[in-house]
N, C-alpha and C positions, 0 to 999 in steps of 0.2 A: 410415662418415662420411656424415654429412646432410646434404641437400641445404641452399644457401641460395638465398631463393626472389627471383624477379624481379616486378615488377608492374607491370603494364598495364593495369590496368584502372580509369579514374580516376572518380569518383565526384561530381570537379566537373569534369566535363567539356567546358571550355571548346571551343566547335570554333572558329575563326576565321578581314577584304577590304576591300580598298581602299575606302572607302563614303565619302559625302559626310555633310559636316558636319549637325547638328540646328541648328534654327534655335530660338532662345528658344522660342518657342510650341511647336514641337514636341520639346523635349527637357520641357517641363512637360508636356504631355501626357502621354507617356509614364510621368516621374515617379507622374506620380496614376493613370494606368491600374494603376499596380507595386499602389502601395498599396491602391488598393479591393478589388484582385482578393485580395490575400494575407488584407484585414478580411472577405474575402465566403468565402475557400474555405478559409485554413489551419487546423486543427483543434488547433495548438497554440501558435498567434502569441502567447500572452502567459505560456507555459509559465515560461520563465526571463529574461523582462525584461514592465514593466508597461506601460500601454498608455500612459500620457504620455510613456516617455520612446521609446516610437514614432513618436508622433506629430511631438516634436519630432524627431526624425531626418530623417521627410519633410517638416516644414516646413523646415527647413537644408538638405535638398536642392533641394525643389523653389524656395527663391527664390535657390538660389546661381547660378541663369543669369540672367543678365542681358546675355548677347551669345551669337553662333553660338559653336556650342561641336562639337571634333573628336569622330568614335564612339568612338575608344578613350579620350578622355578622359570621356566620357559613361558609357562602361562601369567606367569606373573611382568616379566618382564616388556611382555609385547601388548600388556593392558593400552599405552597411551595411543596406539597406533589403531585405538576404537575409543576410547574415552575422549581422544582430544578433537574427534569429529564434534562432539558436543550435540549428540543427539540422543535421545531416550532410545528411538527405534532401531539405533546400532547397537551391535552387542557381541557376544563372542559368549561359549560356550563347552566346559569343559566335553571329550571325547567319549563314545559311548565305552571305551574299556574300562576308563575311569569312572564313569561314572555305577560300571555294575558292583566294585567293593566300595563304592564310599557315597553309601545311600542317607548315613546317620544325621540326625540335625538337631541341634538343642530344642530339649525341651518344653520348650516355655515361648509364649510371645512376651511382647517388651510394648507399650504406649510410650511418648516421652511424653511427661507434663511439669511446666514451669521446669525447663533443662533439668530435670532429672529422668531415666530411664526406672520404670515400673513395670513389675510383672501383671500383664496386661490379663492373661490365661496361661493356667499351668496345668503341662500335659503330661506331668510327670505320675512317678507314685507315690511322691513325697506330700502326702497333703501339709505339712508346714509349711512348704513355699506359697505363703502366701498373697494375695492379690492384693497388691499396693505395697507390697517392698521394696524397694528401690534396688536394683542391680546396679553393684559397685565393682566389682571385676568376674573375668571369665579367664579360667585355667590359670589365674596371676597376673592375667593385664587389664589395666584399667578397661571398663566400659567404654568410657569418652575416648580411650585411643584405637580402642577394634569399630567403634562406628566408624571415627576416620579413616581407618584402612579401607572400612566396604565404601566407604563416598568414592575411594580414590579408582573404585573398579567398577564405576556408574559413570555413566557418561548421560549428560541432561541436556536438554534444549538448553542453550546459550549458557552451557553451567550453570541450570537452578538448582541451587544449593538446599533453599527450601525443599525441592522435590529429593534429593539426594540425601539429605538425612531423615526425610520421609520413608524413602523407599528404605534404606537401609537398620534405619530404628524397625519398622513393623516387620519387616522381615529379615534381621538380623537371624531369626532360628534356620532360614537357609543356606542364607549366605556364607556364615560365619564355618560350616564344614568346608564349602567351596576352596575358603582359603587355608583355612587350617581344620585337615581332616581330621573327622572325632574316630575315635573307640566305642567304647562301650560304654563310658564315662564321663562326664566332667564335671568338674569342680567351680563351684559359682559361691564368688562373696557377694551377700544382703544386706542391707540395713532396716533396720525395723524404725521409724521415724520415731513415732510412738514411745518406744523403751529407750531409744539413742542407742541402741546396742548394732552388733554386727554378729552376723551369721555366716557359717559355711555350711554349705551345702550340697555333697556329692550325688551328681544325679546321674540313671541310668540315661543313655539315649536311646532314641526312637530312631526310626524312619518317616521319612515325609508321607506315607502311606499310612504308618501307626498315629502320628500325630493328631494329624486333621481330625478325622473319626472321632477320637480320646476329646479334644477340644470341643466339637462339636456337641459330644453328647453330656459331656458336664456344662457349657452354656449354652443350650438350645433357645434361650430365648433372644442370643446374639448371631443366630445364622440368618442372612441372609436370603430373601426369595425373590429372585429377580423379575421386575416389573409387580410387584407387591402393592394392592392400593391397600391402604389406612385412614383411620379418621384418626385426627391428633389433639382437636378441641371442635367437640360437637354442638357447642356454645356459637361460637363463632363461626362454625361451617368450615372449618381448617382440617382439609387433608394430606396426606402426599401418595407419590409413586413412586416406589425404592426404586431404581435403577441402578443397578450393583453391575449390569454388561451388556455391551451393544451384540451380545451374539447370545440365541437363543433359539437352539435348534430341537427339533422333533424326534432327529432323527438322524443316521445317514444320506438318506433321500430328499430330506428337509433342505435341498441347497438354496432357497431364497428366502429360507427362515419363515416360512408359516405360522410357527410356532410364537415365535415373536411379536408379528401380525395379531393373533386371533388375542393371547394373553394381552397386548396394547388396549387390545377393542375393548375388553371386557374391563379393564381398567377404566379406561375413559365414560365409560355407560356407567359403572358404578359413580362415577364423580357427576355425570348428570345424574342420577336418580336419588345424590343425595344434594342436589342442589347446593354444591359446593362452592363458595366465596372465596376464598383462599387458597389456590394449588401448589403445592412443593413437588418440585421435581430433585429428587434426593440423588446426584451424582458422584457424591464422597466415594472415593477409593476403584474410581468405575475406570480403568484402564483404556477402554474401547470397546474395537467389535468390528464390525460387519457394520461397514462406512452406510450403504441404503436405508439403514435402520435409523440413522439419525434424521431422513426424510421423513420416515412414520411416522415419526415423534413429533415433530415440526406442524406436518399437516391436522395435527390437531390443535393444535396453541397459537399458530400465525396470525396474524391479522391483515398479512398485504402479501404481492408477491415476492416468491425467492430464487434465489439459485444458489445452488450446493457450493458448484464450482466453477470459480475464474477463471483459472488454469490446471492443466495437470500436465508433465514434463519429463522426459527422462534422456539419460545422456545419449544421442546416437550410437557410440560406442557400445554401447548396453543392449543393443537389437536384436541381435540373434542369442543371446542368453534371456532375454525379454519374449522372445518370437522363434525357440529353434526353428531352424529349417526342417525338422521331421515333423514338426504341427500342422506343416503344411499351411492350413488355410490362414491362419493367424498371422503368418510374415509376409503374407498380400494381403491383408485385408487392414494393418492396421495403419498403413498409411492414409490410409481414407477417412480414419478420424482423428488420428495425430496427421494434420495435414499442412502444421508450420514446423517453421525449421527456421533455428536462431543459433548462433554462438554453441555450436557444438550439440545443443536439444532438438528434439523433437517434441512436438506438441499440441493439446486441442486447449483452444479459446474459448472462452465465456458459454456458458448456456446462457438462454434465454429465460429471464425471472418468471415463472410461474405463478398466476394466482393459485392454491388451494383447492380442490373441487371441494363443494359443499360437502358436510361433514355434519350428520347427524350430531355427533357428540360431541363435539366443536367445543372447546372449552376458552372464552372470550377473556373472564374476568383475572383479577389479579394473580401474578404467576411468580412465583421462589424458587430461587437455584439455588442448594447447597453444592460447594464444592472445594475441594483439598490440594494440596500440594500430588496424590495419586491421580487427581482427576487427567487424564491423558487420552491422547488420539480423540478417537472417535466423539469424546468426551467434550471436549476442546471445541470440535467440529460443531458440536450444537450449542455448545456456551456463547463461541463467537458467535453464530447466525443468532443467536436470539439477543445476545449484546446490542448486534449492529439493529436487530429492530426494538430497538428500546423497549421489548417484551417482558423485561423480567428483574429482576429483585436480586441480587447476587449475594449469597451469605457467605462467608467464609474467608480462604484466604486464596494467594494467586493460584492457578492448577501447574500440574507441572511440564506441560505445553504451551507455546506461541500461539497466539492470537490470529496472524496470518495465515496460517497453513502450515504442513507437519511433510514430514518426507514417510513415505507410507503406500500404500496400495496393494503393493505384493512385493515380494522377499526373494532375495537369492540368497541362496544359505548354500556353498561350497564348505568345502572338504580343506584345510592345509593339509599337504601332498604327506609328512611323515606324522606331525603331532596327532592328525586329524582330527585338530579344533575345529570344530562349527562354527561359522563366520554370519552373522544377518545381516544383512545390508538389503537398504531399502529400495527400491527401483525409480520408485517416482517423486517427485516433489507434487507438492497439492496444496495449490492455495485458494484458501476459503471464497467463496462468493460475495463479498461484502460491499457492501455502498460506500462507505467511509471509511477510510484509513486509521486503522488503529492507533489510539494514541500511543500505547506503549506494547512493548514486545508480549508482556503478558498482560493479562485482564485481571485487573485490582477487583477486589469484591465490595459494595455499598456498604456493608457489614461485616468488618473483621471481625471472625472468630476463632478461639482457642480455648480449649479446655483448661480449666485450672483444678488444683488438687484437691478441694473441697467440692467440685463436679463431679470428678473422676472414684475420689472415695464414695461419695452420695449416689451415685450410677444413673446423674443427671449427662441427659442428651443437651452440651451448649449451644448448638445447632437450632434446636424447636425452642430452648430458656430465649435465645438471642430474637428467634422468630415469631414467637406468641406475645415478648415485651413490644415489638414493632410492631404487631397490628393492635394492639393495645394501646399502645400512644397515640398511632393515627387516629385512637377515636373508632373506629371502625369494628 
């Protein structure tokens, strides 16, 4: 039986305080600091909408003040002016005043299976709430109308909506204070499937510090170990490699990830030495990481040569917040490998495909990728390169990154000048190394999967059920 996985790790990471109101002038300020900066640094602001009808978004914001206006109503209103970039790796972030009094976060994770929302883990002290009730409102409002709220302050590659009620279903216990801050309290209606009855339930809150822990240590057998080997049917020589984060460090000093490295190896030796026929490479819910890593990964499973990257890009404008002039060496040195210049970017061209160097552990035979609507970045990075060499087995459903390339590499996170919301914006655009043109924006998987409620209740992995029927059939 397979682990079901928990997630923490949220990717619009609202942090959130009590702050005093923006005053007209300074909530328009702010407004037009958002805009110039995203026209001066984002590298892909008109990828999947065109610049009028950006433009009009910030003129609808910026003259919708015309009185003092509260922060979290401010933070509310300038969500579209990062949402409607339409990208996972943009994001915005409540300010650290707000965020030191409004640490609380519900309870409980949430699963959704067959469109109902489930108490996935409950981190409460209520042991009644229990696992496999269906959350039917929170404080009075429908469940299905607070997901929609949190979709609408997610901004996804080309609006995947699969990823956005993804991301906001699993981590609804963060998000959900972001927008409306808790107390000490909240009130949640349940259904018991089972009895047809309904339940109320007033639950203490936690902090995202209390949570995790309390979670962790009631389902220990659903934590996650990153780069984890397993056997999964030792009948047929079927293993995998949990892959739950492209970052994996040792250490502060650990800056090219060693750690990473040496746990890979010992992965890989284990799968030789158990003479493994079937490899899963387990990416469900794997955000990214530390983009070199998904090279490691590669040069054990390839079978020809590769290259990471086609292109990588960013606005000229964008150079000296890219390259301060106080780095000194960095704002001479990097014309030398952004050494093209097009339409406004700078830029370096194609590596050259690499064979693999020989590789003791070298794992040849047949290879599976589980992957989710959280699978993202870095994630994506190695789904495509293995897509485009027809390496691998794809179980699940689309990830919720593009196929081509992702806007990523490194971040400018500025300050707006009075709210002082945290702004992320990505620097570069980055498109994947591939031989063949993607047929579609995202990568379908050979093997749709989804959990159903007789899975979910039975604490069946549909994942390995979906993947042991396939080599089953093959005969093999």
């Amino acid at each position: 039986m397979k682990r079901l996985f928990l997630i923490f790790v949220v990717l619009f990471p609202f942090a959130s305080s009590a702050q005093k109101n923006l005053s007209v002038e300074q909530a328009k300020e702010d407004v037009a600091f958002l805009y110039k900066r995203m026209l001066q640094v984002h590298p892909g602001l008109y990828a999947y909408q065109d610049s009028s009808h950006y433009a009009e978004i910030y003129q609808s914001i910026y003259n919708s003040f015309d009185s003092e206006v509260e922060y979290l109503t401010f933070f509310k209103r300038i969500a579209p002016l990062i949402t409607e970039i339409q990208d996972l790796h943009t994001s915005y972030r409540h300010s650290k005043k707000w965020s030191k009094t409004h640490q609380q976060v519900l309870p409980f994770v949430l699963q959704e299976v067959e469109g109902r929302f489930l108490i996935q883990y409950n981190g409460s002290s209520d042991s009644t709430l229990q696992r496999g009730l269906t959350l039917k409102e929170i404080n009075g409002k429908p469940v299905e109308e607070v997901i929609d709220e949190v979709k609408g302050y997610l901004g996804t590659d080309n609006n995947n909506d699969l990823a956005k009620g993804l991301y906001a279903s699993r981590s609804l216990y963060a998000y959900y204070g972001k927008l409306h801050p808790l107390k000490d309290s909240v009130t949640v209606v349940v259904k018991n499937d089972t009895l047809n009855e309904l339940e109320t339930h007033k639950l203490a809150t936690l902090t995202r510090k209390e949570l995790i822990p309390t979670v962790l240590q009631r389902y220990p057998d659903k934590a996650r170990v990153n780069l984890n080997y397993s056997v999964i049917d030792s009948t047929r020589a079927v293993s995998e490699i949990d892959i739950s984060s492209f970052s994996y460090k040792g250490g502060p000093l650990d800056v090219f990830q060693g750690k990473f490295t040496r746990k890979l190896r010992q992965s890989f030796k284990k799968v030789a030495k158990d003479s493994v026929q079937h490899l899963v490479l387990d990416l469900r819910q794997n955000g990214g990481g530390y983009i070199p890593n998904v090279k490691k990964i590669l040069k054990y499973v390839s079978k020809e040569p590769f290259a990471m990257i086609d292109t990588m890009a960013f606005r000229q404008s964008a150079y000296f917040r890219l390259f301060p002039v106080q780095a000194i060496l960095p704002p001479l040195m990097a014309p030398i490998y952004f050494n093209k210049t097009e339409d406004g970017y700078r830029y370096h061209a194609s590596e050259r495909r690499k064979k693999p160097k020989e590789n003791k552990w070298h794992y040849d035979g047949p290879l599976y990728v589980y992957m989710d609507a959280n699978s993202y970045s870095a994630t994506v990075f190695t789904i495509a390169l293995l897509k485009d060499m027809d390496r691998a087995t794809f179980l699940g459903t689309i990830p919720a990154g593009t196929t081509w390339g992702s806007y990523a590499g490194s971040f400018h996170l500025p300050k707006l000048p009075n709210s002082k919301i945290q702004l992320r914006i990505p620097f570069y655009k980055v498109v994947h190394g591939l031989q063949k043109r993607p047929q579609k924006l995202f990568l379908e998987p050979d093997i749709k999967v989804d959990i159903s409620k007789e899975q979910f209740q039975k604490d069946i992995d549909p994942f390995e059920e979906a993947l042991l029927n396939l080599i089953k059939n093959q005969g093999q």
